[in-house]
KEDRENPA-928773 format. One record per residue (C-alpha): x, y, z; residue number from 1; residue in three letters. Coordinates in Angstrom, 2 decimals. Example, Ala and Ser with C-alpha at 12.3 -4.5 7.8 and 13.67 -1.06 7.14 Angstrom:
{c1: 12.30	c2: -4.50	c3: 7.80	num: 1	residu: Ala}
{c1: 13.67	c2: -1.06	c3: 7.14	num: 2	residu: Ser}
//
This chain:
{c1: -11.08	c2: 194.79	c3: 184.17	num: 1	residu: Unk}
{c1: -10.12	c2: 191.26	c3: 183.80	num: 2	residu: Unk}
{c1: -12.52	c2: 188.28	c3: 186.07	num: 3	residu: Unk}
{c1: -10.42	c2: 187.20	c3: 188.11	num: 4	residu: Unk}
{c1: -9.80	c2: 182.91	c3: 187.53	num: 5	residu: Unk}
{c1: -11.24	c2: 180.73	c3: 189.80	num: 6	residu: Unk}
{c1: -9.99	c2: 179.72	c3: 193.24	num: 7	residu: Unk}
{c1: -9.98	c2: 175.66	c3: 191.75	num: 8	residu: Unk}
{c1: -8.01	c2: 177.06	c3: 188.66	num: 9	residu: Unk}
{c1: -5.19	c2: 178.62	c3: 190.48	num: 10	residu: Unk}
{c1: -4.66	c2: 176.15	c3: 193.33	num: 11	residu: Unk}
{c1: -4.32	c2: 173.48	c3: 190.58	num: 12	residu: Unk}
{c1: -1.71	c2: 175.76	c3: 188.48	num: 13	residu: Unk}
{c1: -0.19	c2: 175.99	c3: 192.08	num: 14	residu: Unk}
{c1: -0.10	c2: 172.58	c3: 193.00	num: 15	residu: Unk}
{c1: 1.28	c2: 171.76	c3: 189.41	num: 16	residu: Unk}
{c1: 3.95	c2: 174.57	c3: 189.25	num: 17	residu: Unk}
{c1: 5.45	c2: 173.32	c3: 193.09	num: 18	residu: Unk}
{c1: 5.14	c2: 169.92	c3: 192.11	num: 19	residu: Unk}
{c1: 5.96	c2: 169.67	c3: 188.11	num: 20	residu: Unk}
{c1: 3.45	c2: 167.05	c3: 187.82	num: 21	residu: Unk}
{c1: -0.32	c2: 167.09	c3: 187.00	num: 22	residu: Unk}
{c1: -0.45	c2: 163.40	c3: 188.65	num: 23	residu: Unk}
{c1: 1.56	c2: 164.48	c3: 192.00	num: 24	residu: Unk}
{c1: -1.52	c2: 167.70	c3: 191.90	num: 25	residu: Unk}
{c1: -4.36	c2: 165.42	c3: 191.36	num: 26	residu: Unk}
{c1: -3.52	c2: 163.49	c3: 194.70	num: 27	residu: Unk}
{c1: -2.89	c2: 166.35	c3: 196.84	num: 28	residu: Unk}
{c1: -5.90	c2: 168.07	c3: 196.12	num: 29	residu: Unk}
{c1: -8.19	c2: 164.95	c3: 195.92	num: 30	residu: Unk}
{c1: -8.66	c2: 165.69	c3: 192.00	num: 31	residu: Unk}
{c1: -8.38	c2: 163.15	c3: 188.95	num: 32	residu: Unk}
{c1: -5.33	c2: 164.12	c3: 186.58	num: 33	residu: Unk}
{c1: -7.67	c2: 165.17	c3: 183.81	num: 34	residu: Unk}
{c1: -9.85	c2: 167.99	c3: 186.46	num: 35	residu: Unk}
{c1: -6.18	c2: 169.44	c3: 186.92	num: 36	residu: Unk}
{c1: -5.22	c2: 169.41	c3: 183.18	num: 37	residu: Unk}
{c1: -8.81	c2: 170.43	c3: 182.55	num: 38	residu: Unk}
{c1: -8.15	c2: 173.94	c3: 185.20	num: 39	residu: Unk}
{c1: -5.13	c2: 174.66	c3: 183.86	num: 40	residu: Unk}
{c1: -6.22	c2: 174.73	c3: 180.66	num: 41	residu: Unk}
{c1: -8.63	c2: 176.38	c3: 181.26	num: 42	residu: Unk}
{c1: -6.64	c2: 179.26	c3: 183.47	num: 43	residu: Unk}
{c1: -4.18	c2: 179.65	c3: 180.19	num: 44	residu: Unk}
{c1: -7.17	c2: 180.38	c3: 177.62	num: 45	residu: Unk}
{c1: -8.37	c2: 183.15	c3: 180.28	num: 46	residu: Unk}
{c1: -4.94	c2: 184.66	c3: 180.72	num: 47	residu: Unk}
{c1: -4.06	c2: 184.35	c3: 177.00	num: 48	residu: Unk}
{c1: -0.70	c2: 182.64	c3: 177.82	num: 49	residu: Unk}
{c1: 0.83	c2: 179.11	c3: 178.10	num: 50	residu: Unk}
{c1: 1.58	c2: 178.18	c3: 181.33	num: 51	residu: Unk}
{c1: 3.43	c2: 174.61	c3: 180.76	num: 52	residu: Unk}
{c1: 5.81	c2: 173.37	c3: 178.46	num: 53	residu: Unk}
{c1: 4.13	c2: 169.61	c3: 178.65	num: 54	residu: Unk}
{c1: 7.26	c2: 167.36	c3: 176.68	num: 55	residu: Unk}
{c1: 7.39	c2: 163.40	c3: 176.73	num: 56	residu: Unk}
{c1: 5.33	c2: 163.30	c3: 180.13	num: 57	residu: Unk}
{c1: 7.55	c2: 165.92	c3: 181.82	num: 58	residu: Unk}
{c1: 6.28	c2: 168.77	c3: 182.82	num: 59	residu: Unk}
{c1: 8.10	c2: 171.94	c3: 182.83	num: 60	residu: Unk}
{c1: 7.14	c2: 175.88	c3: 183.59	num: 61	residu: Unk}
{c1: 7.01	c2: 178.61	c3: 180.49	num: 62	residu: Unk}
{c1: 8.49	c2: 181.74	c3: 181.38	num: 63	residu: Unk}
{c1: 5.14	c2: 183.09	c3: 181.50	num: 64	residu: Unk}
{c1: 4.35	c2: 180.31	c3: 184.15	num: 65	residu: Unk}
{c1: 7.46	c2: 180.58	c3: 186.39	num: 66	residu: Unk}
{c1: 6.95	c2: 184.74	c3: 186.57	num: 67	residu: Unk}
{c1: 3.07	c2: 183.84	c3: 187.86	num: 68	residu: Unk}
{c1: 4.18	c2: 181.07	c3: 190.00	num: 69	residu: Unk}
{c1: 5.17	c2: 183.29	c3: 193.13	num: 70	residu: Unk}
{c1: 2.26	c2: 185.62	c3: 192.67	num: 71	residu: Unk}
{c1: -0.59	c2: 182.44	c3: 192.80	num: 72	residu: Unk}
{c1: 2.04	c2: 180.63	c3: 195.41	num: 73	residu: Unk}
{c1: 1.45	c2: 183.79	c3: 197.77	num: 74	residu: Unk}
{c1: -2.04	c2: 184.42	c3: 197.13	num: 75	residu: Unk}
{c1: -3.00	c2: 180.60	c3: 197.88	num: 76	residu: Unk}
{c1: -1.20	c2: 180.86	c3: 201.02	num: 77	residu: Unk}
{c1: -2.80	c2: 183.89	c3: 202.36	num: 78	residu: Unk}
{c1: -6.13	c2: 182.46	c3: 201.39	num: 79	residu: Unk}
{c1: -5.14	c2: 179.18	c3: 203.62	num: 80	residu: Unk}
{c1: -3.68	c2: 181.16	c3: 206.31	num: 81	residu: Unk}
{c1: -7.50	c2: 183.17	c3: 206.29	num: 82	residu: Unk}
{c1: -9.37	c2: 180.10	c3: 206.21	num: 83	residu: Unk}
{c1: -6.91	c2: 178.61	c3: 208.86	num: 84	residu: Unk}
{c1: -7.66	c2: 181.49	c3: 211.31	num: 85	residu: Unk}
{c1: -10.91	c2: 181.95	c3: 210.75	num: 86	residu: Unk}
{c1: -11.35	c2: 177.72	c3: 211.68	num: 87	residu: Unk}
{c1: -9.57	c2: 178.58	c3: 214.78	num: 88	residu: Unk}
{c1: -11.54	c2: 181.69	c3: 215.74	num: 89	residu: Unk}
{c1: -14.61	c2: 179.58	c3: 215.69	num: 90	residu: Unk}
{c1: -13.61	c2: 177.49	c3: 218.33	num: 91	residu: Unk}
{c1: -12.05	c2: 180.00	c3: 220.54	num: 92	residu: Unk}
{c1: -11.51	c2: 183.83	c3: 220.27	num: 93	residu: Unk}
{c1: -14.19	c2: 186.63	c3: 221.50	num: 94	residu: Unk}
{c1: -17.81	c2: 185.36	c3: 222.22	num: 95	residu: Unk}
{c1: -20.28	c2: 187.94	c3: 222.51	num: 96	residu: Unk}
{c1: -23.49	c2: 187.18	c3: 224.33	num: 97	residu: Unk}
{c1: -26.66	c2: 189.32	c3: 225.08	num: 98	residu: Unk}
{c1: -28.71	c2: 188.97	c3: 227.83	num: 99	residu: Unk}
{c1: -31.12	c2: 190.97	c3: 229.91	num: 100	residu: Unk}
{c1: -29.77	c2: 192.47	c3: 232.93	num: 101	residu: Unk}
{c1: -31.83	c2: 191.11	c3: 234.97	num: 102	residu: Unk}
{c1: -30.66	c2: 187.27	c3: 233.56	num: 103	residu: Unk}
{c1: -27.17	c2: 188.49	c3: 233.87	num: 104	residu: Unk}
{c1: -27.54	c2: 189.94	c3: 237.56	num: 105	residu: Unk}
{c1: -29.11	c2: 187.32	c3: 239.39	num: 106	residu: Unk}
{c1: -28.36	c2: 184.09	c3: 237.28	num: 107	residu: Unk}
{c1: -25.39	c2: 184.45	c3: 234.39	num: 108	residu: Unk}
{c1: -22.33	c2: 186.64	c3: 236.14	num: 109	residu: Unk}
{c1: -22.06	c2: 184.59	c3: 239.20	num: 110	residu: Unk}
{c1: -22.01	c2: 181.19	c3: 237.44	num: 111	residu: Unk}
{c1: -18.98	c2: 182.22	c3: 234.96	num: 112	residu: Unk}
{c1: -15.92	c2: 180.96	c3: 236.48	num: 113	residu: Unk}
{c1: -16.78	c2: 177.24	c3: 236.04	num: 114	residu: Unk}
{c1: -17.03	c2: 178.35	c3: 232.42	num: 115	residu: Unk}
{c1: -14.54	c2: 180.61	c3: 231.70	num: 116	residu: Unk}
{c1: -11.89	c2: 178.06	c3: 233.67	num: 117	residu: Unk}
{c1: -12.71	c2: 175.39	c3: 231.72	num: 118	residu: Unk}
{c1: -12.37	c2: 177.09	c3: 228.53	num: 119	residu: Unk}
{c1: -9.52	c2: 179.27	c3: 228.48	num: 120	residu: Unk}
{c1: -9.59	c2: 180.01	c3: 224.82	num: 121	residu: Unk}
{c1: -13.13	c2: 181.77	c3: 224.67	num: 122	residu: Unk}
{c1: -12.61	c2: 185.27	c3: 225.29	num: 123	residu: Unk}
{c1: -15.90	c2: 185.67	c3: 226.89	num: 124	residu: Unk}
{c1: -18.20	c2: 189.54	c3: 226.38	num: 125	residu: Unk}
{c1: -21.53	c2: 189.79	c3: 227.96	num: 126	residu: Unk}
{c1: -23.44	c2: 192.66	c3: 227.07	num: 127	residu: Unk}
{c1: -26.73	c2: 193.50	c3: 229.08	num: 128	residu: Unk}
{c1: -29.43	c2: 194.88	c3: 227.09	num: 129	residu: Unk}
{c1: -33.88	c2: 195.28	c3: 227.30	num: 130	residu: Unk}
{c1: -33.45	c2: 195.05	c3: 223.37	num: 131	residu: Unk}
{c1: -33.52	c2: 192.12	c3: 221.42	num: 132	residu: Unk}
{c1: -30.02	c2: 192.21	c3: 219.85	num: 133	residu: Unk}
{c1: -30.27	c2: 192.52	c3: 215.21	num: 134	residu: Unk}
{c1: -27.90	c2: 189.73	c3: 214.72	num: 135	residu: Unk}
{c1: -27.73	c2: 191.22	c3: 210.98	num: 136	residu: Unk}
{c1: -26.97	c2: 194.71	c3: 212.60	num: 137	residu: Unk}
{c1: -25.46	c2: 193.77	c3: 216.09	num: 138	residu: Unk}
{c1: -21.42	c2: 192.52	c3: 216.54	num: 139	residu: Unk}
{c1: -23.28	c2: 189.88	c3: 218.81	num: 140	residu: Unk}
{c1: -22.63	c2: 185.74	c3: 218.43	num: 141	residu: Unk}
{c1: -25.67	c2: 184.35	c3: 220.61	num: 142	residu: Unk}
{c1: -28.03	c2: 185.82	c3: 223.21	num: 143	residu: Unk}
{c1: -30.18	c2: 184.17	c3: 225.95	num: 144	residu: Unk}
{c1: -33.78	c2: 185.45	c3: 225.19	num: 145	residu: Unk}
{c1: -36.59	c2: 185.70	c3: 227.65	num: 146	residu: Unk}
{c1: -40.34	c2: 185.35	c3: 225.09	num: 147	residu: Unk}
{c1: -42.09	c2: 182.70	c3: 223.65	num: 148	residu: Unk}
{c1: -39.57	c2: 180.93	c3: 221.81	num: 149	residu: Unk}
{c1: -41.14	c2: 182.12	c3: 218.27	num: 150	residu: Unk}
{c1: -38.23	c2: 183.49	c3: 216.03	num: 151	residu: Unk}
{c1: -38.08	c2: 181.25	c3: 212.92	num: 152	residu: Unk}
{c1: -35.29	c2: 183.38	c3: 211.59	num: 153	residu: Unk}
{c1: -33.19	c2: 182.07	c3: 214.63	num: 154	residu: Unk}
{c1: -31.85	c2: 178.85	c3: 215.75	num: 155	residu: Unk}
{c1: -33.82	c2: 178.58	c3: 219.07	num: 156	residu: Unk}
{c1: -33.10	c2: 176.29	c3: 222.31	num: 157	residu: Unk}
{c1: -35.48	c2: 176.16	c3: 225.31	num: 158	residu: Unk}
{c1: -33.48	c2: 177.10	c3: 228.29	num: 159	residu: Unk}
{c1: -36.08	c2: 177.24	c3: 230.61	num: 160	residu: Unk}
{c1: -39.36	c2: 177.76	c3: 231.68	num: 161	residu: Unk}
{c1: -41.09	c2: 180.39	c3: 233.91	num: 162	residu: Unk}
{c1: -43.53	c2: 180.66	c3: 236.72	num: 163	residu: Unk}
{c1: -43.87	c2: 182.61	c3: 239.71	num: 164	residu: Unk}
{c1: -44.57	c2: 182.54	c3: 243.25	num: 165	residu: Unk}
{c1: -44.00	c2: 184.25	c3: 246.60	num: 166	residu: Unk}
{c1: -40.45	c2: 184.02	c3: 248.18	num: 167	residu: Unk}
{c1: -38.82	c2: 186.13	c3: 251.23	num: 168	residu: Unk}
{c1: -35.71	c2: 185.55	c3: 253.70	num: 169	residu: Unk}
{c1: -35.57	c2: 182.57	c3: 256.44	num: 170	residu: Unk}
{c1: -35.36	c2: 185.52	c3: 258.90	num: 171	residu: Unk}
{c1: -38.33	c2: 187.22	c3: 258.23	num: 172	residu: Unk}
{c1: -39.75	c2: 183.64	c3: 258.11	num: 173	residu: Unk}
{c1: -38.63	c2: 183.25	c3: 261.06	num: 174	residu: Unk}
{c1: -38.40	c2: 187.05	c3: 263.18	num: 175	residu: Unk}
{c1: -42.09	c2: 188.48	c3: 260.93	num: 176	residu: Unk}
{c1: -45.80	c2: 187.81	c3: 261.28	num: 177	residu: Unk}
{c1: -46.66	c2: 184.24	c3: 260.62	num: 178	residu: Unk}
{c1: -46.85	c2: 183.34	c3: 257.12	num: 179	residu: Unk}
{c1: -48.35	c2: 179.94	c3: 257.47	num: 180	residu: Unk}
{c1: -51.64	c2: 180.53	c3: 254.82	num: 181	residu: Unk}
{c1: -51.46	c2: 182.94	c3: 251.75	num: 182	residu: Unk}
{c1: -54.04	c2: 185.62	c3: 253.51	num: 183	residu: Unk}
{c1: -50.93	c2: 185.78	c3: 256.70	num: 184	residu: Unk}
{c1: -49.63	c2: 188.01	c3: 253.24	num: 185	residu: Unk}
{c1: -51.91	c2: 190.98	c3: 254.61	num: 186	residu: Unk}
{c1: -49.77	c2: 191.64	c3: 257.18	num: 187	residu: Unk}
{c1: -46.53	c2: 191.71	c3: 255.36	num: 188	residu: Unk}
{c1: -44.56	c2: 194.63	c3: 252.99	num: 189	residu: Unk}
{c1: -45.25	c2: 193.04	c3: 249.73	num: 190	residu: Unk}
{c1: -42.41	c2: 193.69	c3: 246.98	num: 191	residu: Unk}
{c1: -42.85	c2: 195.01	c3: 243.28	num: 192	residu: Unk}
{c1: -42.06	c2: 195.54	c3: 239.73	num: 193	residu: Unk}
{c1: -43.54	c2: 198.23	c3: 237.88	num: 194	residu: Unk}
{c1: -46.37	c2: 196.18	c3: 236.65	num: 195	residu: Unk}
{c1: -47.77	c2: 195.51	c3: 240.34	num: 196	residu: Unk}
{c1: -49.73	c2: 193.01	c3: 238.15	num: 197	residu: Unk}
{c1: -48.38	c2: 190.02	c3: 239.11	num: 198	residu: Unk}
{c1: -49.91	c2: 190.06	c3: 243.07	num: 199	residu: Unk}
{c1: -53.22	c2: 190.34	c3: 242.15	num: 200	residu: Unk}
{c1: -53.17	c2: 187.46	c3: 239.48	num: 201	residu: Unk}
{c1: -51.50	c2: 185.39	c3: 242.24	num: 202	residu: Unk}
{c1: -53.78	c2: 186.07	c3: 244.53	num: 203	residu: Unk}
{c1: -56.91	c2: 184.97	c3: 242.44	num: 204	residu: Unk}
{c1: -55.19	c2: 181.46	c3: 241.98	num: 205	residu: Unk}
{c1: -54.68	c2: 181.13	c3: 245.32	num: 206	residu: Unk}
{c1: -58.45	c2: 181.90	c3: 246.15	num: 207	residu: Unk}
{c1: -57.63	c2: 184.47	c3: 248.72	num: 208	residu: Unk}
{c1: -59.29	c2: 188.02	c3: 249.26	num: 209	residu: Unk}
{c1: -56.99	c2: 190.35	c3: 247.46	num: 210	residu: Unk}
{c1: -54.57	c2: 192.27	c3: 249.80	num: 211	residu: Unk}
{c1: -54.08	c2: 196.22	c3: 248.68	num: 212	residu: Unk}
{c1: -51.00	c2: 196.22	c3: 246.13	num: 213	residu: Unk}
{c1: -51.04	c2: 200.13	c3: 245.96	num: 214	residu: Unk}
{c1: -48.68	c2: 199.41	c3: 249.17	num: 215	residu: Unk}
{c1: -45.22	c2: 198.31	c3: 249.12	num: 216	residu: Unk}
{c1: -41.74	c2: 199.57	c3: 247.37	num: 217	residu: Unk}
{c1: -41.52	c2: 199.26	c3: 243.72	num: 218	residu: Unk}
{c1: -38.52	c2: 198.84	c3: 241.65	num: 219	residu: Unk}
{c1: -37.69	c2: 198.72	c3: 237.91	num: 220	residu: Unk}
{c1: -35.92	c2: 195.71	c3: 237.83	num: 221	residu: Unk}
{c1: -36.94	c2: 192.41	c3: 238.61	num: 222	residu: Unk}
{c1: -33.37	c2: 191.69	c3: 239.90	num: 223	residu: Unk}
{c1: -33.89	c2: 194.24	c3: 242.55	num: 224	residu: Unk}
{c1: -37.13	c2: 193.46	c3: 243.86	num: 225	residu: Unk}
{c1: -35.37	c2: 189.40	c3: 244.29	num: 226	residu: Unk}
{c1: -32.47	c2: 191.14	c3: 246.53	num: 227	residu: Unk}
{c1: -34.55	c2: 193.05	c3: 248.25	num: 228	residu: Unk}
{c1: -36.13	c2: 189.45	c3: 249.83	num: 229	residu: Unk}
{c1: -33.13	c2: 188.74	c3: 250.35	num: 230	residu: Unk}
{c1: -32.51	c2: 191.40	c3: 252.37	num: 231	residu: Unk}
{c1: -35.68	c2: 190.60	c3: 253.97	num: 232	residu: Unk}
{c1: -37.13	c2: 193.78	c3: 253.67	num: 233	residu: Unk}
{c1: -40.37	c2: 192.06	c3: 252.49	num: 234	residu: Unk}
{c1: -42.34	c2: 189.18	c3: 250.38	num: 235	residu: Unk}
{c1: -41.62	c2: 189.14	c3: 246.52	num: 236	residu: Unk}
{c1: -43.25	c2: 187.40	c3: 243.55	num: 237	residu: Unk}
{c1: -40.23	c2: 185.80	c3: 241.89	num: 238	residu: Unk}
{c1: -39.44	c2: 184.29	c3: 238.82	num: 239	residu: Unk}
{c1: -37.90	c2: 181.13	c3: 239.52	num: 240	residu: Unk}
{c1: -34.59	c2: 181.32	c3: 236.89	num: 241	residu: Unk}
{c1: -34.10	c2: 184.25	c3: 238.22	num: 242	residu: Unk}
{c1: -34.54	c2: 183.31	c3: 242.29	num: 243	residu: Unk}
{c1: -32.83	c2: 179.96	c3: 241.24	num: 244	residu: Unk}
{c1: -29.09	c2: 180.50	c3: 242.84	num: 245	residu: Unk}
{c1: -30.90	c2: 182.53	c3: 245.94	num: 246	residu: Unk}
{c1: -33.22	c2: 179.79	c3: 247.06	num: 247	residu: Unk}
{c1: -30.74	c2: 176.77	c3: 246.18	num: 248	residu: Unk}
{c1: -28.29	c2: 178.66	c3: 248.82	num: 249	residu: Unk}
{c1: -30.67	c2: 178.97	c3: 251.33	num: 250	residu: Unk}
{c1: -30.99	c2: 182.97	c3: 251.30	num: 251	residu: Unk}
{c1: -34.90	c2: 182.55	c3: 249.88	num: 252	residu: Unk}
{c1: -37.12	c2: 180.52	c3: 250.78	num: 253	residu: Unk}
{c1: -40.50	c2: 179.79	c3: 248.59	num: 254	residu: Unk}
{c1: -44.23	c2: 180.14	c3: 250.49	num: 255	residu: Unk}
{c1: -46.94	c2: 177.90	c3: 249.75	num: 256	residu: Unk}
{c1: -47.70	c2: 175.82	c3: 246.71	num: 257	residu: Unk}
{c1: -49.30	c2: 178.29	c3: 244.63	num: 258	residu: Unk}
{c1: -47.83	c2: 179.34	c3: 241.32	num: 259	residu: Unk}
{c1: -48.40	c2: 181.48	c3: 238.44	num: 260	residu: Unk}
{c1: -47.03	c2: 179.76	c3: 235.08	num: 261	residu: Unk}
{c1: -45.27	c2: 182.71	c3: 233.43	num: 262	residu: Unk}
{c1: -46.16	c2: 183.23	c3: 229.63	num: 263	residu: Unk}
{c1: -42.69	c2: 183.59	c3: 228.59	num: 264	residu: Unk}
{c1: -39.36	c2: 181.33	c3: 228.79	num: 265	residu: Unk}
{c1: -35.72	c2: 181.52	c3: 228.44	num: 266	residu: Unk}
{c1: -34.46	c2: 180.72	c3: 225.21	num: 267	residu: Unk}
{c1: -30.71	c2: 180.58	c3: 223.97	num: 268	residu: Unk}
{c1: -30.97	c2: 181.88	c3: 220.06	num: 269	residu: Unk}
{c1: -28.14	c2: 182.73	c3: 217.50	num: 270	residu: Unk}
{c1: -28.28	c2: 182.58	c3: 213.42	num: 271	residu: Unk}
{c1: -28.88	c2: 179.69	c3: 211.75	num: 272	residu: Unk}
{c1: -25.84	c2: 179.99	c3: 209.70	num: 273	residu: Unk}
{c1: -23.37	c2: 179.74	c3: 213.11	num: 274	residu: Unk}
{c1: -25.50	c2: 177.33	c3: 215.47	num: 275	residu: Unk}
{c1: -22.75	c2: 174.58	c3: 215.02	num: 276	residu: Unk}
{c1: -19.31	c2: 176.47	c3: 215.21	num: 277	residu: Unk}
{c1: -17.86	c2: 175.31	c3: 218.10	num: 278	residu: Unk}
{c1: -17.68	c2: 178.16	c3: 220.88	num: 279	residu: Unk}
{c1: -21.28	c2: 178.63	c3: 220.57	num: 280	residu: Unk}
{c1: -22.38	c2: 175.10	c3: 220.62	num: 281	residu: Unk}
{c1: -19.85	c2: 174.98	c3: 223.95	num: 282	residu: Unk}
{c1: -21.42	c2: 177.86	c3: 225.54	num: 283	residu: Unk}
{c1: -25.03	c2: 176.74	c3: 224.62	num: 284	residu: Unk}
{c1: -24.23	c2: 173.32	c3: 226.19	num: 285	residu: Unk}
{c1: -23.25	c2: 174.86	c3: 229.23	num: 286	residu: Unk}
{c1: -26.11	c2: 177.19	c3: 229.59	num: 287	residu: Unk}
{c1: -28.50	c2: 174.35	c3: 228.94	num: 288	residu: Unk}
{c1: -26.87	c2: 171.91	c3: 232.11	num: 289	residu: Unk}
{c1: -26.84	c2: 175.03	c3: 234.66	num: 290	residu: Unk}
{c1: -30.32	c2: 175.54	c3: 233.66	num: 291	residu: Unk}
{c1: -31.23	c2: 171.55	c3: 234.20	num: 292	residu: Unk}
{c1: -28.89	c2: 171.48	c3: 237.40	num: 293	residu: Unk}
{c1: -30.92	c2: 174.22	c3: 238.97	num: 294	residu: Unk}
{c1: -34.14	c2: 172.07	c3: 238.42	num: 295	residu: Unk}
{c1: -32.96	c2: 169.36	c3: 239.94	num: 296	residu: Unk}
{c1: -31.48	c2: 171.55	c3: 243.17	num: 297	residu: Unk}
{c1: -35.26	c2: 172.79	c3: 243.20	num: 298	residu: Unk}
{c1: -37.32	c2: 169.85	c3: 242.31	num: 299	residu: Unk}
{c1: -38.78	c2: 170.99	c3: 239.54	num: 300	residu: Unk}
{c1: -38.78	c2: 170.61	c3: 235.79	num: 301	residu: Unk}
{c1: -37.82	c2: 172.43	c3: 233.13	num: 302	residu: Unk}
//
């Protein structure tokens, strides 16, 4: 089978057929005169035919050249028409982002409309997942990662940092035992994860006699344990992206000074090759100033 010519060779023959001049093709596609003499040249030794009758600085198409005209003339325009639509898709069009369900519960889903309102063009999909999404594999555009930050295949932005501490409802603030000192903790339903590894840490940086974590619901996500404060059906260790929205409104409220810094962050990742195409870089932006609004609501840093 015959190589196919170059793309340079056949929008030059295109330019030059529509236009009947090699000076009139030079301009348009930012060429000298000789580059488009050179291409076409060069596209009539590969097809074995002349493509221009070139008399007393006119320019005029063979047969040859006038039966190939509409064939290049259509391909060329398909090709722009691709390159056209895939410009526009990567400033609007679907957006697929993976998160965690626990990021999407209790700090992505409710946050959306202020996005999606102001930027009617992204079709936005959120897809919860544990995994770490294969960009390679995955039909995924970005993801918001919760680890160290350490993926040098990636382009990688800090979205926030972790650390934990106790939180529970204003009413059972206000209706429980006192909970004036971190020991008052003994007398209160303490909250879980699966771990149940986070209460005794806490406890030792707080200097206080451990209080028996075998007691106390347990639940597999993080998100639930948070709502379950909420509900004030006890005291919970919470990560504070994820208690962010509960405390700003005033359903949480945090105990004591004590904190655990978390070994692990939020980080907003996506392949190198697509970090600056527009609809990312838009929804990345956005991520990063709810992130830095919530640290101002809470007084903290990020």
């Amino acid at each position: 089978m015959r190589d196919l010519p170059s793309t340079m060779a056949l929008l030059a023959f295109e330019t030059a057929g529509r236009t009947l001049s090699f000076t009139e093709a030079a301009r348009e596609l930012n060429l000298t005169q000789g580059a488009i003499s050179h291409q076409v040249k060069n596209l009539e030794g590969q097809l074995g035919v002349k493509l221009f009758h070139r008399d007393r600085q006119r320019l005029r198409l063979t047969d040859n050249g006038a039966a190939y005209l509409p064939y290049v003339r259509e391909a060329t325009a398909r090709l722009r028409a691709g390159s056209e639509y895939l410009s526009a898709r990567a400033d609007s069009g679907i957006l697929t982002v993976s998160v965690s369900p626990n990021f999407a519960a209790k700090w992505l889903v409710h946050r959306l409309g202020e996005f999606i309102s102001g930027h009617p063009d992204i079709d936005l999909r959120i897809s919860a997942s544990m995994d770490h999404i294969d960009f390679a594999r995955n039909d995924v555009d970005m993801a918001v990662r919760h680890g160290t930050g350490d993926w040098p295949d990636l382009h990688v932005v800090p979205l926030a940092r972790e650390e934990i501490f106790p939180v529970c409802s204003p009413k059972l603030l206000e209706s429980g035992p006192p909970l004036e000192a971190p020991s008052d903790l003994a007398r209160h339903v303490l909250l879980h994860d699966l771990s149940r590894n986070d209460w005794p840490l806490w406890f030792a940086a707080a200097d206080v006699e451990p209080v028996d974590v075998s007691r106390g619901p347990q639940f597999d996500q993080t998100s639930m344990v948070i709502d379950a404060a909420v509900e004030g059906q006890g005291v919970a260790l919470a990560r504070r992206v994820l208690a962010a929205r509960d405390m700003i409104s005033g359903r949480l409220v945090r105990l004591f000074d004590v904190a655990l810094p978390a070994p692990y962050g939020y980080f907003v990742v996506c392949p190198k090759a697509s970090a600056d195409l527009p609809k990312i870089a838009k929804f990345r932006d956005w991520l990063v100033s709810e992130a830095a609004s919530d640290v101002r609501a809470l007084g903290g840093s990020l």
